[in-house]
C-alpha positions as CSV (number, residue, x, y, z in Angstrom):
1,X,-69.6,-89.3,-49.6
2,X,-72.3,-87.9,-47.5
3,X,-76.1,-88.2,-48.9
4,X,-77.6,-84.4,-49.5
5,X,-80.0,-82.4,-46.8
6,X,-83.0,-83.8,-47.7
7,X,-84.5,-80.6,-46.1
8,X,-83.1,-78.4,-48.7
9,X,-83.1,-80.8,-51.6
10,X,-85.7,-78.8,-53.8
11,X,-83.3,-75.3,-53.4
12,X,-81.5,-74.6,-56.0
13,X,-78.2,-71.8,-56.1
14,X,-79.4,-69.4,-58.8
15,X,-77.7,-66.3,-57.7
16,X,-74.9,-64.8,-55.7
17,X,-75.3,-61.2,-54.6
18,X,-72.5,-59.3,-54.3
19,X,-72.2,-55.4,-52.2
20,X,-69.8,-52.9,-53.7
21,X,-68.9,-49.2,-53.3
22,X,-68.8,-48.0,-56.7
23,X,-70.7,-50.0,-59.4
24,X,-69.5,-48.4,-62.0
25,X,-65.9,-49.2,-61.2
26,X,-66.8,-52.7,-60.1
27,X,-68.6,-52.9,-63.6
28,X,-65.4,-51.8,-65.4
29,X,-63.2,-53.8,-63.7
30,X,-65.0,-57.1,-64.2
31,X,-65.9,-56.3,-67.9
32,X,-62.1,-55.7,-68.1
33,X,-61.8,-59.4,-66.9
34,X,-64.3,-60.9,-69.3
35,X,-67.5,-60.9,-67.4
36,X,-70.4,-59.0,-68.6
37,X,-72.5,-57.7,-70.3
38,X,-74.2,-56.1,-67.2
39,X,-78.0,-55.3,-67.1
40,X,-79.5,-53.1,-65.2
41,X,-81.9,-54.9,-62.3
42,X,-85.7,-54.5,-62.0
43,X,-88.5,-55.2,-60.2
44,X,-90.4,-58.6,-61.7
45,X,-93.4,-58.1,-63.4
46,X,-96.3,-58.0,-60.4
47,X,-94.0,-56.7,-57.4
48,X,-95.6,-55.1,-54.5
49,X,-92.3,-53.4,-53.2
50,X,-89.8,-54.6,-50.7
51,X,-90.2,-54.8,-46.8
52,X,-87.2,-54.5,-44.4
53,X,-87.2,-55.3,-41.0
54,X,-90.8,-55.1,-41.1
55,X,-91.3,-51.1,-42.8
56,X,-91.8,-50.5,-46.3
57,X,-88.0,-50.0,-47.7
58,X,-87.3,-46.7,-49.6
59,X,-83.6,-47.6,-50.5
60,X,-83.3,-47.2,-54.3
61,X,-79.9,-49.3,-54.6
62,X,-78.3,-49.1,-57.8
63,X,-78.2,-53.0,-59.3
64,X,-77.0,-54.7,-62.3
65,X,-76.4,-58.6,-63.2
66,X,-75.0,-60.7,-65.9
67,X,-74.8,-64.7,-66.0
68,X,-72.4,-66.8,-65.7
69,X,-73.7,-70.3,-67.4
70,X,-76.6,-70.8,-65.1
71,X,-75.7,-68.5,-62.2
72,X,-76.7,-65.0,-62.2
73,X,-74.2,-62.0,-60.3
74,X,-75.9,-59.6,-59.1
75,X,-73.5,-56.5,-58.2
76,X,-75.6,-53.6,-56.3
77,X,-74.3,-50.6,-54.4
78,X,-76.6,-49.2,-51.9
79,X,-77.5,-45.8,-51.5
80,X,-78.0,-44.3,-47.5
81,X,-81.4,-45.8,-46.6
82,X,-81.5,-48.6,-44.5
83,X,-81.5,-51.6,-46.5
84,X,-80.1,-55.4,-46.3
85,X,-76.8,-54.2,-48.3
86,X,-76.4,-50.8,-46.7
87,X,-76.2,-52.6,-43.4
88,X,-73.7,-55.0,-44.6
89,X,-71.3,-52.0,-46.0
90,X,-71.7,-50.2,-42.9
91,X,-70.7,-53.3,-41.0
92,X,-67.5,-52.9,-43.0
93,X,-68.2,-55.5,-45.5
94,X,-68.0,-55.3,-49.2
95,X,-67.8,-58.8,-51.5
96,X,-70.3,-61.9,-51.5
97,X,-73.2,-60.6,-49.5
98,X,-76.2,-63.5,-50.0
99,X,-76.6,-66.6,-52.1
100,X,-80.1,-66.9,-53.9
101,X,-82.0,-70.1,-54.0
102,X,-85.2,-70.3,-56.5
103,X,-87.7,-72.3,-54.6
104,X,-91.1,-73.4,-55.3
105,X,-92.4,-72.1,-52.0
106,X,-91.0,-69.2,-50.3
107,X,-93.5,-68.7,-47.4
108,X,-93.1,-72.7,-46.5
109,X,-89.5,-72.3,-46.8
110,X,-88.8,-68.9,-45.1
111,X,-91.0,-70.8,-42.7
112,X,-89.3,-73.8,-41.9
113,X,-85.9,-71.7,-41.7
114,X,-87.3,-69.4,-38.9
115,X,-88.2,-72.0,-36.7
116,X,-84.7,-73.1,-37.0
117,X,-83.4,-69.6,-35.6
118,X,-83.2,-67.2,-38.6
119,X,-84.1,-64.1,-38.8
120,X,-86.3,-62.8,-42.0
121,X,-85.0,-59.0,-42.8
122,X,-86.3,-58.3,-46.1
123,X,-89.8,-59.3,-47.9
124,X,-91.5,-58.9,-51.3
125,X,-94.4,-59.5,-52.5
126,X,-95.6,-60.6,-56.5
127,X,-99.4,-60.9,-57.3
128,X,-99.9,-60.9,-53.7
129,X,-97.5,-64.0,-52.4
130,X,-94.7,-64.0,-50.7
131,X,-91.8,-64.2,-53.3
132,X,-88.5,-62.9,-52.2
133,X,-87.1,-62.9,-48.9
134,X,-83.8,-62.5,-47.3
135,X,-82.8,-64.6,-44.1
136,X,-80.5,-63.4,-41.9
137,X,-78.9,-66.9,-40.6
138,X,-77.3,-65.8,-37.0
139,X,-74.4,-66.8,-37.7
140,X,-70.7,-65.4,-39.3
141,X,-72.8,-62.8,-41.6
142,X,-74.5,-65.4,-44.2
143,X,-77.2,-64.6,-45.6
144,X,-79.8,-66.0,-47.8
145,X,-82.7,-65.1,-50.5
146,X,-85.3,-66.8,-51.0
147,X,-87.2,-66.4,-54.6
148,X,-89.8,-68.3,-56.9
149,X,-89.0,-65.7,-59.9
């Protein structure tokens, strides 16, 4: 067996986001299934709002999550402003949009990815740090999140 990229060694998977149509259908669905109990997503505690593609982003996506042992789904449905998930819906696409890693350093790490060739889309500030981010890897529609929260 191979030996794990040392360069991403201190990521680790902590959420998978997920782009629907309807929420509340999705939601049904899934609790139908066993999954659940869903809880409505907020802002962390000391967030400065979100920037995409370098403007402030006014998209008020609806978003809920629930855990899954030590994963977190996040389900969100996007409303018509331009946003990360709005452009991925447009593009046709509904189902696994990002995976989320929780890092210790987001700016190093968003960092180190863009001088590899991704593209940062989305930022977000807490107390004044760089704390979320989503990259935009070039390459079959994966992207990633970045986040110390």
């Amino acid at each position: 067996m191979k030996e794990p990229n040392k360069n991403l060694s201190g990521y680790k998977l902590s959420h998978v986001g997920i782009v629907v149509k309807d929420l509340e259908q999705t939601m049904k669905t899934l609790e139908a299934l066993g999954f659940g109990p869903f809880e409505k997503a907020s802002p962390p505690e000391g967030a400065e709002g979100l920037f995409f593609r370098g403007r402030p982003m006014d998209s008020k996506f609806k978003s809920v999550f629930t855990r899954i042992g030590d994963l977190q789904m996040e389900i969100s449905e996007p409303d018509e402003l331009p946003s990360p998930q709005r452009e991925f819906l447009d593009a046709g696409g509904t189902g696994i949009h990002h995976l989320g890693f929780k890092v210790e350093d987001v700016e190093k790490e968003v960092n180190k990815m863009v001088e590899k060739g991704a593209e940062v889309i989305l930022t977000g500030k807490r107390h004044g740090k760089l704390a979320a981010a989503y990259l935009d890897f070039k390459t079959d529609n994966i992207f990633v999140e970045l986040v110390n929260f």
